[in-house]
C-alpha positions as CSV (number, residue, x, y, z in Angstrom):
1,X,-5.5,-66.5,-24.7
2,X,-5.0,-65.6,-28.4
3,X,-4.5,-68.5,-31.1
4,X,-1.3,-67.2,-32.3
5,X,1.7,-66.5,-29.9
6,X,3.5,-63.7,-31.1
7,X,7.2,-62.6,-29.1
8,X,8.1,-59.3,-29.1
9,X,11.2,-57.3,-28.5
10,X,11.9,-53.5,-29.2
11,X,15.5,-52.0,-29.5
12,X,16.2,-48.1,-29.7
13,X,18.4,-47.4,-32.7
14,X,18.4,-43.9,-32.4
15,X,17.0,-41.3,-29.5
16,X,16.4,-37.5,-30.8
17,X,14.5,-35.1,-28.9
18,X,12.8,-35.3,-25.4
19,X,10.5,-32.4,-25.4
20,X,8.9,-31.5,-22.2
21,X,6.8,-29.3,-22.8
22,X,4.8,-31.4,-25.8
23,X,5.0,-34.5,-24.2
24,X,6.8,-36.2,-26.6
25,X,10.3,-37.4,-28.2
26,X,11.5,-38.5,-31.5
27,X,13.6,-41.9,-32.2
28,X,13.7,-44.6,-34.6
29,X,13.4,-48.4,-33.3
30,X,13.4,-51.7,-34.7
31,X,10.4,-53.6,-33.5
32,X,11.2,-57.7,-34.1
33,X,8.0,-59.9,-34.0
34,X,8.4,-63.9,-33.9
35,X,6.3,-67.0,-34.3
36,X,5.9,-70.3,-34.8
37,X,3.8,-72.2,-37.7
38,X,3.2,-75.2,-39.9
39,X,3.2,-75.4,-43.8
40,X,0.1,-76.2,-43.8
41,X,-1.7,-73.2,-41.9
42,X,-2.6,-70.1,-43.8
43,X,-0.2,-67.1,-43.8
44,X,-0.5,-64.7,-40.8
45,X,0.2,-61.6,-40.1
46,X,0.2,-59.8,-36.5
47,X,-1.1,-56.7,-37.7
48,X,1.4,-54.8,-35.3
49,X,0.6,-51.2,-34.5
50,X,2.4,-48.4,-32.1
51,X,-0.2,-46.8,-30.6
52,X,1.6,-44.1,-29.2
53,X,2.9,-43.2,-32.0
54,X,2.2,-39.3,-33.0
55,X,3.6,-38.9,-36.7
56,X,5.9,-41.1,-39.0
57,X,8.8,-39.5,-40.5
58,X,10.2,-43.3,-42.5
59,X,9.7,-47.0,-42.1
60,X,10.4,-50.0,-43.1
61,X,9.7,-54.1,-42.7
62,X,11.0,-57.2,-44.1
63,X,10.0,-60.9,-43.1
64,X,12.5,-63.9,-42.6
65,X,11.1,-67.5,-42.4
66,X,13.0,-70.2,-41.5
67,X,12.3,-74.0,-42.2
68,X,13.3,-77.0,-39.6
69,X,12.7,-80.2,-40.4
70,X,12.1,-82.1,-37.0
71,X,12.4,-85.3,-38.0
72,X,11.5,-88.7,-37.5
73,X,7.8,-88.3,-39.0
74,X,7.3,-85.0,-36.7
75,X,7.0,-82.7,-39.9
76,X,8.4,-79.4,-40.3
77,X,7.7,-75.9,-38.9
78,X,8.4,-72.6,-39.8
79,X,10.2,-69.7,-37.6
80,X,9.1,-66.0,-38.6
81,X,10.9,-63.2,-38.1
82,X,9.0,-59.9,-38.8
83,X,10.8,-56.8,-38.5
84,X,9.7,-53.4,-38.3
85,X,12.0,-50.1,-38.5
86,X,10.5,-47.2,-37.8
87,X,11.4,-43.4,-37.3
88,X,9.1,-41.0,-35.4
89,X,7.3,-38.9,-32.9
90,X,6.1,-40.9,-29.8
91,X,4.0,-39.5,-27.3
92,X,4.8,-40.3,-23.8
93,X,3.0,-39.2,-20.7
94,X,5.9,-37.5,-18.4
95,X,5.2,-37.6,-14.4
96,X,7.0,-34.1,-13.4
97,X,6.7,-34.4,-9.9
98,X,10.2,-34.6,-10.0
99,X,11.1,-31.5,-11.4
100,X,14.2,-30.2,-12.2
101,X,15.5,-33.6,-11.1
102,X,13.2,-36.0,-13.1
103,X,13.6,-39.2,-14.7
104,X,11.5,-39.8,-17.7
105,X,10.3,-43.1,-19.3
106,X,10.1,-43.1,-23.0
107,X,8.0,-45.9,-24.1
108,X,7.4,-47.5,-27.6
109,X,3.8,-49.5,-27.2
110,X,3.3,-52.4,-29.5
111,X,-0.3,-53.7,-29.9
112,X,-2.0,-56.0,-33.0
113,X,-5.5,-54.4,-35.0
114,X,-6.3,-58.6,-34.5
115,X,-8.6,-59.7,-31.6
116,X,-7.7,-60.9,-28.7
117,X,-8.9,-64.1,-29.7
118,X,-6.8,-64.3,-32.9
119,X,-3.0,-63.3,-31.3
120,X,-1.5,-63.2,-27.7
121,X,1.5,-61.0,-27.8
122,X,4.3,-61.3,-25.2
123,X,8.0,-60.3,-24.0
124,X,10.6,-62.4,-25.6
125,X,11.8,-63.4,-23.0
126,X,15.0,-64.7,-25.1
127,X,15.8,-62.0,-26.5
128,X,16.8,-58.2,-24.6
129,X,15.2,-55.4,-25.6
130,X,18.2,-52.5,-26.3
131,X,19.7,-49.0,-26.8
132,X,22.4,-46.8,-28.5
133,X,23.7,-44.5,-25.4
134,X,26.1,-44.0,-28.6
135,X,23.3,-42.2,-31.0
136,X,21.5,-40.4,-28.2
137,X,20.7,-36.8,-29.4
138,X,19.7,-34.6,-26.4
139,X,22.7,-35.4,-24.7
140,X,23.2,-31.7,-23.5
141,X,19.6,-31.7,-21.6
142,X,19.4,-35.3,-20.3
143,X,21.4,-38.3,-19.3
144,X,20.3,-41.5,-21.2
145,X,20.2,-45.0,-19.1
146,X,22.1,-48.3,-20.2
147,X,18.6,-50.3,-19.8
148,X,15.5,-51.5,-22.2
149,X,13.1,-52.7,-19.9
150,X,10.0,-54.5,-21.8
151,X,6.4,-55.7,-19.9
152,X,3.8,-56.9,-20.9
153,X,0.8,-55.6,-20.3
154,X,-2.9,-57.5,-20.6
155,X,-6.2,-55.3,-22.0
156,X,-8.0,-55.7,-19.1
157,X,-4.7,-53.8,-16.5
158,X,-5.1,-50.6,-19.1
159,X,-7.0,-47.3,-18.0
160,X,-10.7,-47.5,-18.4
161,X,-9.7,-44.3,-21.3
162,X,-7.2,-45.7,-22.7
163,X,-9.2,-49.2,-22.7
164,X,-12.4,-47.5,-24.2
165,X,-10.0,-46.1,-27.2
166,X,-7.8,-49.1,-28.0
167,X,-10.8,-51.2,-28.2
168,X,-13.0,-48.7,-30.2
169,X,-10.2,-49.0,-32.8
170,X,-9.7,-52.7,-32.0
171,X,-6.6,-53.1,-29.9
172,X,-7.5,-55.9,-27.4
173,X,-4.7,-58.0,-27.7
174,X,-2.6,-55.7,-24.8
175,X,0.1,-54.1,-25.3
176,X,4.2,-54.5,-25.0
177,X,5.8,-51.5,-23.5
178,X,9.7,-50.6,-24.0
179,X,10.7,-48.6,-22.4
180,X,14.2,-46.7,-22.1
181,X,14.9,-44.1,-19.3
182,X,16.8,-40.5,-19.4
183,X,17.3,-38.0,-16.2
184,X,17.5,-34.5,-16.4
185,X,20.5,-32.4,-16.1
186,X,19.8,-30.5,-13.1
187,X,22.7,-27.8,-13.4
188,X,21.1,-25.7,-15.2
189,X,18.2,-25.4,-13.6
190,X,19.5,-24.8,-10.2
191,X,21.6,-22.2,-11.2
192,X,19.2,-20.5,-14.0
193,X,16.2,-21.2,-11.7
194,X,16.6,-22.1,-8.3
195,X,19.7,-19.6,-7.6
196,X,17.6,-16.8,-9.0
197,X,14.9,-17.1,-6.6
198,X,17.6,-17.4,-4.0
199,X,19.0,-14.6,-4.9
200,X,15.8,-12.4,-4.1
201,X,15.0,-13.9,-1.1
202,X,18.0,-12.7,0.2
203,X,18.1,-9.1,-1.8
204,X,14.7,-8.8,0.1
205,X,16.3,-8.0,3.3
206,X,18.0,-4.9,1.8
207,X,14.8,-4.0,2.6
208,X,15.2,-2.9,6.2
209,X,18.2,-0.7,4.9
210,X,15.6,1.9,5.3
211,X,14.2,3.9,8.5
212,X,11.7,2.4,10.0
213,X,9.8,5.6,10.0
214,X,9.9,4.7,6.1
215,X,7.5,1.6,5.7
216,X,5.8,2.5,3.0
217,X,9.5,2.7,1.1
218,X,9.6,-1.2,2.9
219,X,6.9,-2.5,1.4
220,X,6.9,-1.0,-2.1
221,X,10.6,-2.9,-2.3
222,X,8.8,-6.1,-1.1
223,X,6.2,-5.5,-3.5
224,X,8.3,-5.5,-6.1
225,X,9.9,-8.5,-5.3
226,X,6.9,-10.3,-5.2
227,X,5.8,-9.1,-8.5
228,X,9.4,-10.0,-10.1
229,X,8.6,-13.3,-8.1
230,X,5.3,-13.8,-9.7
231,X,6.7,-12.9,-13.3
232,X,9.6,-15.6,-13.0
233,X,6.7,-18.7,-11.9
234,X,5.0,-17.7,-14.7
235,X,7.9,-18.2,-17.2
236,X,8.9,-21.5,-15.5
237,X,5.1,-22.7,-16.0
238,X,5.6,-21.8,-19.8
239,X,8.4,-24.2,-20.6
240,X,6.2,-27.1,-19.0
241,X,2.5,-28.3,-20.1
242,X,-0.7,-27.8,-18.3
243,X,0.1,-30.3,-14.9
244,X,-2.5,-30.7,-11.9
245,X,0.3,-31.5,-9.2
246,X,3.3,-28.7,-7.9
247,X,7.0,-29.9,-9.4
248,X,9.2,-29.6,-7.1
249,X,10.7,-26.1,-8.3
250,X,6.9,-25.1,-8.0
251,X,6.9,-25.8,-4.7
252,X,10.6,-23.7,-4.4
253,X,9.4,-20.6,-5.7
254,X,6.3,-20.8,-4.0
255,X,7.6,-21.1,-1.0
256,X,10.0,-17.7,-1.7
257,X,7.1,-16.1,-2.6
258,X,4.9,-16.7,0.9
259,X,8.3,-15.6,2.2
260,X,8.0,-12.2,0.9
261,X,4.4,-12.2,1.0
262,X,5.0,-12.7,4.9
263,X,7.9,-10.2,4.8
264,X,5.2,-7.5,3.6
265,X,3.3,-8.0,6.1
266,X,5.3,-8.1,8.6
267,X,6.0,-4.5,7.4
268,X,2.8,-3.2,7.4
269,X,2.3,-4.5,10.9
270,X,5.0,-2.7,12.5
271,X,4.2,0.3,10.5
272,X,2.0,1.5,14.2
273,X,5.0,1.8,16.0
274,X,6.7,5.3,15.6
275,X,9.1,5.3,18.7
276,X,12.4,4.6,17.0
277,X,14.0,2.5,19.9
278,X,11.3,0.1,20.0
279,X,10.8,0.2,16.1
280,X,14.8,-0.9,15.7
281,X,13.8,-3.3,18.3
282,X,10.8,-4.6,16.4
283,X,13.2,-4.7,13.3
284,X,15.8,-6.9,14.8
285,X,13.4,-9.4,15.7
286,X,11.9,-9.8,12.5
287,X,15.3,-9.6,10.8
288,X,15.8,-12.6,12.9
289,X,12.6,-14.3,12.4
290,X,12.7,-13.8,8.6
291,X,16.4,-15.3,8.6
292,X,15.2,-18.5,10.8
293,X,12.6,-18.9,7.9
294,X,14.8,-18.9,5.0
295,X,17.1,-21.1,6.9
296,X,14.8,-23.5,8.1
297,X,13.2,-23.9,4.6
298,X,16.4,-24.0,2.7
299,X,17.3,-26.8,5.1
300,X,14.3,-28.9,4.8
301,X,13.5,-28.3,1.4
302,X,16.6,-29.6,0.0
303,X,16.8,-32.5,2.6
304,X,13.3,-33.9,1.0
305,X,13.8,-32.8,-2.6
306,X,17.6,-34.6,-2.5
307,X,16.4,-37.0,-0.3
308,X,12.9,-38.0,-2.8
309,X,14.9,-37.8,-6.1
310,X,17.7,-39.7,-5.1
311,X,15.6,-42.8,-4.6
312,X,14.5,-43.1,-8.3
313,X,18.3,-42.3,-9.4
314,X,19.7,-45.1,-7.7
315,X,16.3,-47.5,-9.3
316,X,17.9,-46.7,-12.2
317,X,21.6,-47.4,-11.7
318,X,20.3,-51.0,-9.8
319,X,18.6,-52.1,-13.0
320,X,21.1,-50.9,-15.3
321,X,23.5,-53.1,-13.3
322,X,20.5,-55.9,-13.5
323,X,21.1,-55.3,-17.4
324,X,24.6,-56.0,-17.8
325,X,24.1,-59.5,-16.0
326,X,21.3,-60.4,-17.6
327,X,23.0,-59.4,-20.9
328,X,25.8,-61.4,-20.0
329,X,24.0,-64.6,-18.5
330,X,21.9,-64.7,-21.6
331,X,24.9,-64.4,-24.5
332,X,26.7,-67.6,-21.6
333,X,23.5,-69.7,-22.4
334,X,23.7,-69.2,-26.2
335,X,27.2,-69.9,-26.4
336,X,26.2,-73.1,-24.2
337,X,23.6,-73.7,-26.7
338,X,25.2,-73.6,-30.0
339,X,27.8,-76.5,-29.1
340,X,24.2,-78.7,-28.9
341,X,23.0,-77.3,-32.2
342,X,26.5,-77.9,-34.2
343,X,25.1,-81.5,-33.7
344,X,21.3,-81.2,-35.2
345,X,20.4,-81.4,-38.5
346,X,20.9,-77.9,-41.1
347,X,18.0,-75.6,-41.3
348,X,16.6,-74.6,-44.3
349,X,15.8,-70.7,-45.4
350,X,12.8,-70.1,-47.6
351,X,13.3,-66.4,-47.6
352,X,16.9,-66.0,-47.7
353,X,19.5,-66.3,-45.0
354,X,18.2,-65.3,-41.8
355,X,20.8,-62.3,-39.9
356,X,19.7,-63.9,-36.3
357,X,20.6,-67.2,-36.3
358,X,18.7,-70.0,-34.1
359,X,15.6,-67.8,-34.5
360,X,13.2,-70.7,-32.5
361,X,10.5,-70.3,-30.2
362,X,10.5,-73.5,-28.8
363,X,13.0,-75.9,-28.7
364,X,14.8,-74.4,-31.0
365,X,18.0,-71.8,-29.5
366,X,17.6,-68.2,-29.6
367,X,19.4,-65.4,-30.7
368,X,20.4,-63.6,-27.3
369,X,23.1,-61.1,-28.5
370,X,21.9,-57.6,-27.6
371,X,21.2,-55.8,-31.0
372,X,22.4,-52.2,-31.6
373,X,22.3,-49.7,-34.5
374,X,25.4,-51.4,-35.6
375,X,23.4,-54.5,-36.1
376,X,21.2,-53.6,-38.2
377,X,21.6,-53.1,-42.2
378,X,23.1,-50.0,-42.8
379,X,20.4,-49.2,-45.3
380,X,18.2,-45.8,-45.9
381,X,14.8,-47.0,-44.4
């Protein structure tokens, strides 16, 4: 446990873009740092870091202290307030399993260059982490969540890599994650995508439009397919980085493409027969059995990918409704709280007057009132 206890809480001011493809997403945040001392200990300071933080386009920090006098031969003690604006580009590992129906997490991670031994950092717990649905930028690609949720999260429960670099550099404090959610618009790529392989899946039974005597004309046409088929996965792999796992809409077009893979085969296997009864024969059945196929994978397909997706989705809408009522039970307890402090003694400001008011750690009240961009000076930073 560190000497110094240090809350923290981040809200997102501003979200720009979430790009896939490099893993990372720009927006500007106001990190708010609080602690508790005495007049007589030496100035400190957390040494805060992000350190997923990629490049930094502007910041900007300011300190407020406040001064309580506790009475009754108790002394004094002072209430800091560090805040921290920053604009940037955040890295942010994305889990695309989900694809085209994803839901990403884009995460700010606070840490302190101080030992472990010198600062424990935590949640503020007080205080709720927010975001400007208002000032969200990618609106056209994804579909920003109501929520801020903020853990955190001890050295020791990090990745042995991530570990190994954080304390080379001398993170070993932990870490406090925000984190804010978006979901994909999903539209687009079912129609751009998903409907295009659909499309040649079915075109590929035009296929047996020619004589059976003709299978070489068959199987070039399948062939071609395949290739189109090939080109199109491809493309769809350039718009995402390097990933070990299938995305969903991997596993989509490679299943259309075993399907024509099968089809040309099929064709080549029937290509024996010459007698043209028994060859339309042959034909019917494997018009049939090629239908059953796409109709029994269409079917299941979109029974697990809807049915797989859905469950983060409604996550989502369950803790923006935990949110809202925990919004709403904490702004109850401050209003409950500042009929008590109308009654104690005035606080004194040593670096000017304080914009969150009540700004205690301990028995002194909190702040609770969500912050927004509204909040905050309208300042260049």
């Amino acid at each position: 446990m560190g000497d110094k206890d240090v809350r923290v809480r981040v809200c997102f001011l501003l979200i720009g873009d979430v790009d896939t493809k490099s893993q990372s997403f720009s927006a500007e945040v106001l990190i708010e740092a609080r602690w508790v001392s005495t007049p007589e200990e030496e100035p400190f300071d957390p040494k805060l870091v992000v350190t997923n933080l990629e490049s930094t386009v502007k910041e900007k920090t300011w300190e407020n202290k406040n001064v309580m006098d506790l009475g009754e031969g108790r002394g004094k003690r002072e209430y800091h307030t560090l805040s921290w604006r920053l604009r940037g580009v955040f890295y942010e590992n994305m889990e695309l399993k989900s694809f085209p129906r994803d839901i990403q997490d884009l995460g700010v991670r606070v840490s302190s260059e101080l030992h472990a031994s010198e600062i424990q950092l935590s949640v503020d717990e007080s205080r709720v982490g927010t975001v400007d649905p208002d000032t969200f930028r990618d609106g056209e690609e994804w579909i920003l969540f109501n929520h801020v949720e903020t853990e955190h999260v001890p050295e020791e429960s990090q990745s042995e890599v991530g570990r190994a670099r954080r304390v080379e550099k001398g993170y070993t404090a932990g870490s406090v994650i925000a984190m804010c959610r978006v979901a994909r618009r999903t539209k687009f790529f079912i129609v751009n995508n998903v409907m295009l392989m659909f499309s040649l899946v079915v075109l590929s039974l035009t296929c047996f439009a020619f004589d059976p005597g003709w299978n070489t004309s068959r199987i070039s046409g399948s062939m071609t397919l395949l290739l189109v088929a090939v080109a199109f996965k491809l493309s769809v792999a350039g718009n995402l980085p390097v990933i070990s796992y299938l995305t969903y809409l991997d596993a989509y077009i490679l299943g259309a493409m075993l399907y024509l893979c099968l089809m040309t085969v099929l064709f080549a296997l029937i290509s024996p027969f010459k007698e043209e009864d028994y060859a339309r024969t042959i034909d019917i059945g494997c018009i049939i059995f090629l239908m059953l196929f796409i109709i029994i994978f269409h079917v299941i397909y979109g029974i697990v990918f809807f049915k797989n997706t859905s469950k983060k989705h409604e996550e989502m809408k369950r803790k923006d409704q935990e949110y809202e009522v925990k919004i709403q039970k904490l702004l109850e307890k401050e209003k409950a709280g500042s009929k008590g402090n109308s009654r104690q003694g005035s606080t004194k400001s040593s670096a000017g007057t304080n914009a969150q008011k009540g700004v205690a750690l301990e028995d002194v009240k909190v702040d609770s009132r969500p912050s927004t961009a509204h909040d905050v000076k309208e300042e260049e930073v």
